[in-house]
C-alpha positions as CSV (number, residue, x, y, z in Angstrom):
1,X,-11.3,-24.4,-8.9
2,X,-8.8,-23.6,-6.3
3,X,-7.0,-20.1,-6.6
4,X,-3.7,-19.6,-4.7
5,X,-1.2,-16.9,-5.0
6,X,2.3,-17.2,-3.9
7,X,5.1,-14.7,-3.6
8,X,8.5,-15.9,-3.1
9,X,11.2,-13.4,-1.1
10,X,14.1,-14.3,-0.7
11,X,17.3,-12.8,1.7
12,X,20.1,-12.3,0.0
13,X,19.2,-9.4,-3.1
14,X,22.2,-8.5,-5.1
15,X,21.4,-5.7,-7.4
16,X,19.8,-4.1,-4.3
17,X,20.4,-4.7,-0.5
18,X,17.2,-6.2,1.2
19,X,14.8,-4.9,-1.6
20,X,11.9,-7.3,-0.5
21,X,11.8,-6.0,2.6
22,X,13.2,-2.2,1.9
23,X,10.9,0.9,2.1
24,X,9.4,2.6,-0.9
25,X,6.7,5.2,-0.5
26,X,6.7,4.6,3.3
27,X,5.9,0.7,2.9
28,X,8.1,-2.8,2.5
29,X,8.5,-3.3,-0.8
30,X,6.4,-6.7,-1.1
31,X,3.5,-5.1,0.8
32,X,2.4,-3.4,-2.0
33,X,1.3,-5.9,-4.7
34,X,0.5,-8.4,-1.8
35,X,-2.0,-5.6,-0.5
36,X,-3.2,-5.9,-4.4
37,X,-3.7,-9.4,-4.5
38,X,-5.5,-9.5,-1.0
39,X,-8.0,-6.6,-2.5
40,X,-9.1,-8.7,-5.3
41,X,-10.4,-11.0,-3.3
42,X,-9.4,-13.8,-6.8
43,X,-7.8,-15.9,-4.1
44,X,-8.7,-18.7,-1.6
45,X,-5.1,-18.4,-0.3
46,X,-2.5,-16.5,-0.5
47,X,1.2,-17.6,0.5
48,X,4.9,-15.5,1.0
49,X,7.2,-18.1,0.8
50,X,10.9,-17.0,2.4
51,X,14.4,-18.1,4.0
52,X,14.5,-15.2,6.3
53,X,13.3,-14.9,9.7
54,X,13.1,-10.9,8.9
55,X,11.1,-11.4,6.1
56,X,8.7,-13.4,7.9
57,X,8.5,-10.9,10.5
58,X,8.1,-8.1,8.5
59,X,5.2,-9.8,6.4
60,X,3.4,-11.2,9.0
61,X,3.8,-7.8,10.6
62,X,2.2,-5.8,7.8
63,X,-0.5,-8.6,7.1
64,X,-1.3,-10.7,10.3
65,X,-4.4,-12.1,8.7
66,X,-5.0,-12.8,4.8
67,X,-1.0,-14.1,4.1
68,X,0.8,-17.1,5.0
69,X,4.4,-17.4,5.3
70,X,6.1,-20.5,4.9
71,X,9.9,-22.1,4.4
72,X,11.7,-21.6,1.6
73,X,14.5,-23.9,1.0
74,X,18.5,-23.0,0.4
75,X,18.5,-24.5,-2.9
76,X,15.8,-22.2,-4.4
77,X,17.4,-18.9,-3.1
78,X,20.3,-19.1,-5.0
79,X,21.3,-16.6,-7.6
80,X,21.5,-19.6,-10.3
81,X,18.2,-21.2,-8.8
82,X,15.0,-20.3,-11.6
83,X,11.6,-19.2,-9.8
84,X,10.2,-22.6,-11.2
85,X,12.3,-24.5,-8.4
86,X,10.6,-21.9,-6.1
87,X,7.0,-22.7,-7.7
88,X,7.4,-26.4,-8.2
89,X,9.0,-26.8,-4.4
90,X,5.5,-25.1,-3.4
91,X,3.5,-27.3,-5.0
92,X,4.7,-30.1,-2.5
93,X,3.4,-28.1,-0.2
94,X,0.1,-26.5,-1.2
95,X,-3.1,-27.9,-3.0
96,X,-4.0,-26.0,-6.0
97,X,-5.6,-25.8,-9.3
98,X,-4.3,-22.3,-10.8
99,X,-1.7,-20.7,-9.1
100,X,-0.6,-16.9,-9.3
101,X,3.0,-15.7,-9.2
102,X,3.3,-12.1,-7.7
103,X,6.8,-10.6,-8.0
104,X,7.6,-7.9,-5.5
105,X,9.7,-6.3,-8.2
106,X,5.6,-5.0,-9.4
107,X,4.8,-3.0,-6.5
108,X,2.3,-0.8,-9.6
109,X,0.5,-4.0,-10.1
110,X,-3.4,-2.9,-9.0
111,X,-6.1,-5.3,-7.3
112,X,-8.4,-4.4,-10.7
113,X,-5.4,-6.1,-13.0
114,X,-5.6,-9.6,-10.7
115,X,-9.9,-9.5,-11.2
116,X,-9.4,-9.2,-14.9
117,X,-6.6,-11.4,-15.8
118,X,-8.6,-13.8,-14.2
119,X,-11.7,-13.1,-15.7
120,X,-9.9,-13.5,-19.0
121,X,-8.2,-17.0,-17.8
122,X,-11.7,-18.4,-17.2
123,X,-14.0,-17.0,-20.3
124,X,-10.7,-17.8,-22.6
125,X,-10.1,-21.1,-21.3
126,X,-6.7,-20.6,-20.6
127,X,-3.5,-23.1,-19.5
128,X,-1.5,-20.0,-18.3
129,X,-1.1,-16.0,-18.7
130,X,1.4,-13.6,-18.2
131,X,1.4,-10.5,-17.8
132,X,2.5,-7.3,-20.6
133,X,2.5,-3.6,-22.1
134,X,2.5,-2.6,-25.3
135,X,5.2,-1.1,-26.6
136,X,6.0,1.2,-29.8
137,X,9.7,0.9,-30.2
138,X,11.3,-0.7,-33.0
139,X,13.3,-4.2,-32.2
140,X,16.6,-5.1,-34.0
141,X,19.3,-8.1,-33.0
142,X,23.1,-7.2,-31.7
143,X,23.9,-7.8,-35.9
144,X,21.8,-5.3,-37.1
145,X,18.5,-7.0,-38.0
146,X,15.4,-5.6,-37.4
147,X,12.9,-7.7,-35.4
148,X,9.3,-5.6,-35.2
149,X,9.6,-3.9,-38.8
150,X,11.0,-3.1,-41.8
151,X,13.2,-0.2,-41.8
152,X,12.7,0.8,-45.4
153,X,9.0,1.1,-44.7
154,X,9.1,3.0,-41.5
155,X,6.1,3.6,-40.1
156,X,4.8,6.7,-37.7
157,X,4.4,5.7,-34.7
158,X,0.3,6.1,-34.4
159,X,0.4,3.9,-37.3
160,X,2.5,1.0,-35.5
161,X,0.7,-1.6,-34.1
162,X,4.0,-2.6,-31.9
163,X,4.1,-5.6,-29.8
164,X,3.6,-6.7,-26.2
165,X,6.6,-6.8,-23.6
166,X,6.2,-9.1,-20.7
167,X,6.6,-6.9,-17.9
168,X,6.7,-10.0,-14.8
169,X,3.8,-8.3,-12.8
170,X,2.2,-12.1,-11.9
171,X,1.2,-15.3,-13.9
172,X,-1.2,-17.9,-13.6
173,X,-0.7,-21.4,-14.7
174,X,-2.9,-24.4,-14.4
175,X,-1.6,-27.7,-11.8
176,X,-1.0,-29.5,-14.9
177,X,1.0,-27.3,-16.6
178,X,3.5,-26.8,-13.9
179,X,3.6,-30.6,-13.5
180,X,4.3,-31.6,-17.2
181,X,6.8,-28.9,-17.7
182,X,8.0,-27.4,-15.1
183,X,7.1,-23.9,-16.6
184,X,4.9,-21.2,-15.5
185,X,4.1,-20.8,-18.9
186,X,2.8,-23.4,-21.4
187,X,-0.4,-24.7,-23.4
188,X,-3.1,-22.0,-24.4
189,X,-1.3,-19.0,-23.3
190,X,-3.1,-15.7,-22.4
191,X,-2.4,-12.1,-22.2
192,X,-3.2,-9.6,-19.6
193,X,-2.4,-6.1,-20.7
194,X,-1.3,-3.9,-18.0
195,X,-0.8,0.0,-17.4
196,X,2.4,1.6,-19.6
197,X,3.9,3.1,-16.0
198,X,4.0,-1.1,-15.1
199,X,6.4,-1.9,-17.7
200,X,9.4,-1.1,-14.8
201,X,10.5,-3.8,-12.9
202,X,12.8,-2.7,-10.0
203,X,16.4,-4.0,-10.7
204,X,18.5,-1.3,-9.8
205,X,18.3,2.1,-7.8
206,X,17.3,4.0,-11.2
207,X,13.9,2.1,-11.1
208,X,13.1,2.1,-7.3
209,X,13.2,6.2,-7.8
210,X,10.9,6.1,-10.7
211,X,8.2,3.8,-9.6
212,X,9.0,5.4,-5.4
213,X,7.8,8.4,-7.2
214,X,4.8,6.7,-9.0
215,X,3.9,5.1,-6.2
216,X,3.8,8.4,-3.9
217,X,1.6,9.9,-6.8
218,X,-0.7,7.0,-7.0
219,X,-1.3,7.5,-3.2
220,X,-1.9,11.1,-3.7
221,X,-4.5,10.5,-6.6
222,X,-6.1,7.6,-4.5
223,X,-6.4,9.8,-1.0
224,X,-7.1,13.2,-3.5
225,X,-11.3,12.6,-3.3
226,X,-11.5,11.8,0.8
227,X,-8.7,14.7,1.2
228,X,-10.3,17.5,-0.9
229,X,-14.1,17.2,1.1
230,X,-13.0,17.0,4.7
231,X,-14.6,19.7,7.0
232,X,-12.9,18.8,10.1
233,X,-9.9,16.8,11.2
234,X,-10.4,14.9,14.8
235,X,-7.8,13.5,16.3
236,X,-6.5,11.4,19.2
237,X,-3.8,12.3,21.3
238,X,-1.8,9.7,23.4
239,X,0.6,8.0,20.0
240,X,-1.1,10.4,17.8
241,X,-0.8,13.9,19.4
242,X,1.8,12.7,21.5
243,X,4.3,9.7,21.0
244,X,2.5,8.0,23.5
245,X,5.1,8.4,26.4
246,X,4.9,9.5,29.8
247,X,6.9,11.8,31.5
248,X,6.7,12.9,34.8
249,X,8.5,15.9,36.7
250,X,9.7,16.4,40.1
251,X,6.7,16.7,42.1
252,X,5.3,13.6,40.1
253,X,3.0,15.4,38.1
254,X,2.1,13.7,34.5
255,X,4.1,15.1,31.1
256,X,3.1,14.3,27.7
257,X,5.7,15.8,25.2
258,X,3.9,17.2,21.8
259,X,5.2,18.7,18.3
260,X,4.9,22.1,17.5
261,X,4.8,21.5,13.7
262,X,2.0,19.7,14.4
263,X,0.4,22.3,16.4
264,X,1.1,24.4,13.4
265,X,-0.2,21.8,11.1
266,X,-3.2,22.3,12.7
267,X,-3.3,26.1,12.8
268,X,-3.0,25.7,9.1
269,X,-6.2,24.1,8.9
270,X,-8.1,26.4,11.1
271,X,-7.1,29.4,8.7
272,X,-8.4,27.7,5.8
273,X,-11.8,27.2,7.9
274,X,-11.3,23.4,8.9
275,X,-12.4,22.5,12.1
276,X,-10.1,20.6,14.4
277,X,-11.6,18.6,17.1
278,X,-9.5,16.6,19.7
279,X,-10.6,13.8,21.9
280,X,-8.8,11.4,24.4
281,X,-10.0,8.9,26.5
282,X,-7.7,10.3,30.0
283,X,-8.2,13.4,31.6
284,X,-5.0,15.1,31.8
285,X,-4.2,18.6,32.8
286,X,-1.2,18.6,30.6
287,X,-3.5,17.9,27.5
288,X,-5.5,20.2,28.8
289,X,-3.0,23.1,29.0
290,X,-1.9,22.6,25.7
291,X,-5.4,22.9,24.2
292,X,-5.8,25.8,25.6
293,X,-2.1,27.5,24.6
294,X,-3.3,26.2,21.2
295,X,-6.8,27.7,21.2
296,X,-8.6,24.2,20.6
297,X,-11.7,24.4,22.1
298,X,-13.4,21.3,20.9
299,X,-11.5,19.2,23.0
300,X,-13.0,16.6,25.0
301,X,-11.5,14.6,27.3
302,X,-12.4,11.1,29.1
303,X,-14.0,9.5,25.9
304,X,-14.0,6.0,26.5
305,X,-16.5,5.6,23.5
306,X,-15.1,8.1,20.6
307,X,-17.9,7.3,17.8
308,X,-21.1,8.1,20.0
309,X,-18.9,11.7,20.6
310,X,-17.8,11.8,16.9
311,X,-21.4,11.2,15.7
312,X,-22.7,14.1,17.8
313,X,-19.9,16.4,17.1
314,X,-21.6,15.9,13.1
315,X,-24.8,16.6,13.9
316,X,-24.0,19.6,16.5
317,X,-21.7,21.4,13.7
318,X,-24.4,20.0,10.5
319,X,-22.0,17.9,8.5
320,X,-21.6,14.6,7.3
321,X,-19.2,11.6,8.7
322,X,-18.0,11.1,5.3
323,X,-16.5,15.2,5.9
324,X,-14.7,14.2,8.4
325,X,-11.3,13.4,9.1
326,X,-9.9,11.3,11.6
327,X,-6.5,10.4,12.8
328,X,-6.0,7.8,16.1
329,X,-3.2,4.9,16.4
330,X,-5.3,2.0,18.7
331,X,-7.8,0.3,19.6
332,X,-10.3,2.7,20.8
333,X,-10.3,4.6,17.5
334,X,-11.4,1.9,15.5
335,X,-15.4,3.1,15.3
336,X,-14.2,6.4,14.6
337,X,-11.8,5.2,11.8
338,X,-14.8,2.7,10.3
339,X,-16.8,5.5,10.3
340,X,-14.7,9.3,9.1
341,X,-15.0,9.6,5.5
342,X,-11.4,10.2,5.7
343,X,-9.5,7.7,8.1
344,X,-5.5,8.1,9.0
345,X,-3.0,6.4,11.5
346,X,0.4,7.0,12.4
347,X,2.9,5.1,11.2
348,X,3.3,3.0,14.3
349,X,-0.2,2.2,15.0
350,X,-1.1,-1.2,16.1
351,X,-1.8,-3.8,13.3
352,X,-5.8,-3.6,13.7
353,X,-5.8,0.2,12.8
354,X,-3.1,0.2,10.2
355,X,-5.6,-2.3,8.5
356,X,-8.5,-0.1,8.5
357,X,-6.5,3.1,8.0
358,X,-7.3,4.7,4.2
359,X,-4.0,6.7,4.6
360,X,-0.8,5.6,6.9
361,X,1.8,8.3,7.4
362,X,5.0,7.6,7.2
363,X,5.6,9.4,10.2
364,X,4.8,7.7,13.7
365,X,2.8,9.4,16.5
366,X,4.3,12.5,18.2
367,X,6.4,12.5,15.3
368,X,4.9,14.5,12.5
369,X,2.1,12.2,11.9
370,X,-0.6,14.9,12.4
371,X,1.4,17.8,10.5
372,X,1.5,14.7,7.8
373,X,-2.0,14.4,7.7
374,X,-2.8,18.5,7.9
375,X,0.1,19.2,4.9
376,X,-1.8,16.5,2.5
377,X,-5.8,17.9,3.7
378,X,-4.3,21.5,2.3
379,X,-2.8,20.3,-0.8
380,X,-5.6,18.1,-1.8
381,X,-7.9,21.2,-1.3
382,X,-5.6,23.9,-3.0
383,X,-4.9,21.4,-5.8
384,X,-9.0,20.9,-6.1
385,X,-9.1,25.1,-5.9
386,X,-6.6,25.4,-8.7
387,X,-8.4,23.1,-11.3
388,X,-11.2,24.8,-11.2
């Protein structure tokens, strides 16, 4: 069978300004789920559908290989149009034989929730499945009648069964089901049950705080294990060290502006006994100034080819790649970033690095990045220290 997933996005948000394409723990709001579904690997294909030009941008930006973005009519962006018009409009335009609505609104959905859903489609047989979280709260209509019990034989709460609540994460349904009815849902209908923290979809600025701080703590747990082992940070300078500008004063000689919160990032790390190592593929007496003020001495300059360096600096101070981390914005960093245990960009590093980055500040180069990077290695490590 043929697995698709599609997203649609449109422009104009109401309850929120630009919310498909807003921030929330230092990524677009769609980029999150997408990043999900693309991790599962359930998909042959997976599609953004969208009537802005800023959208597209924006997606393609964040994903330039794995999504495609195509046109979304007017008549399906309305705030009457139903995300059926949306899915059936798609249809026209894609071969499928399940397909998988992703809502943005889920940015908590995780890659593991898309391989078992579909596990259960396929051994259940299923037409469609939505997704849902249990809930123990008791029901009643606007007149006053219960729905989920019976108030005269209240029961605890460890004793209540309680009931599903679709929470919109995603949904597969069959070709044929979209066809004969024009529903997302319909024939045998499955279940996928989903995390309790999932149950918020983001509607309102309320719920973008709530999951925004999820979402930061779910990146904190999910970096926690690389953080709390590194032995040494090694990082890059030009757009990582630096924000990758030159200057040049009045007898022409090359500038390079740095952060001094980053320098003290680093000093940081250095008292709690983490090495810092910095490599650059120029030679530049500037840089090299700077190392010294800063009392770097593993600094090496004119690395064209940073792994070969990286894997020798290992074995020369007896640890392991996977105790290292490293931080670098282009192209040149890549082996190193394939290869640390712990691998970091900037925020503005080019598309081939931000996909192979484990952690992406949400500060760019020059700008914090490093102090970024330093703040978490600490708190991951004093965290670990405090537990024990």
């Amino acid at each position: 069978m043929r697995w698709v997933a599609f997203m649609p996005l449109r422009a104009n948000s109401k309850s929120i300004i630009d919310k498909n394409v807003r921030a929330i723990a230092g990524r677009p709001l769609f980029a999150w789920s997408l990043e999900q579904a693309i991790a599962s690997q359930c998909f042959h294909e997976i599609y953004v559908a969208t009537d802005s030009e800023r959208i597209r941008e924006k997606v393609l930006n964040e994903f330039p290989a794995g999504v495609t973005v195509l046109d979304r009519s007017a008549g399906t962006c309305t705030d009457t149009a139903s995300t059926e018009s949306a899915m059936l409009e798609f249809k026209q335009q894609v071969a499928f034989d399940v397909l998988c609505l992703i809502q943005a609104t889920s940015p908590l959905t995780r890659a593991e929730d898309f391989v078992a859903a579909k596990h259960k489609f396929l051994n259940e047989n299923l037409d469609s499945l939505l997704t849902a979280v249990q809930s123990k709260r008791f029901y009643w209509t606007g007149d006053g009648t219960p729905i989920n019990y019976d108030p005269l034989k209240r029961p605890r709460r460890q004793d209540f069964a309680g009931c599903l609540m679709e929470n919109g994460a995603f949904y597969f349904t069959r070709l044929k089901i979209l066809e004969d009815f024009g529903n997302r849902l319909g024939g045998r209908i499955g279940i996928h049950e989903m995390a309790p923290e999932t149950t918020i979809e983001i509607d309102d600025e309320t719920d973008w705080i709530i999951v925004e701080q999820l979402l930061l703590r779910q990146k904190l747990m999910k970096f926690g294990v690389c953080a709390r082992q590194v032995k040494m940070l090694v990082l890059d300078v030009d757009g990582t060290f630096t924000d990758g500008g030159m200057y040049y004063g009045p007898e022409g000689e090359a500038l390079k502006k740095f952060n001094t919160r980053d320098a003290h990032g680093l000093q940081l790390l250095r008292e709690n006994g983490i090495g810092v190592c910095v490599m650059s593929s120029e030679k530049s007496l500037a840089v090299a100034a700077r190392m010294k003020k800063l009392g770097i001495d593993e600094y090496y300059p004119g690395i064209n080819d940073k792994l070969p360096q990286l894997k020798e600096l290992a074995r020369c101070k007896g640890i392991a790649l996977q105790d290292i981390a490293y931080i670098g914005d282009d192209l040149s960093d890549l082996g190193c970033l394939e290869n640390a245990g712990f691998a970091c960009c900037p925020a503005d590093a080019v598309p081939e690095v931000l996909q192979k980055a484990r952690y992406v500040c949400s500060h760019s180069g020059g700008h914090g990045a490093v102090r970024e990077v330093c703040d978490l290695i600490l708190k991951m490590k004093n965290s670990d220290q405090i537990t024990r």
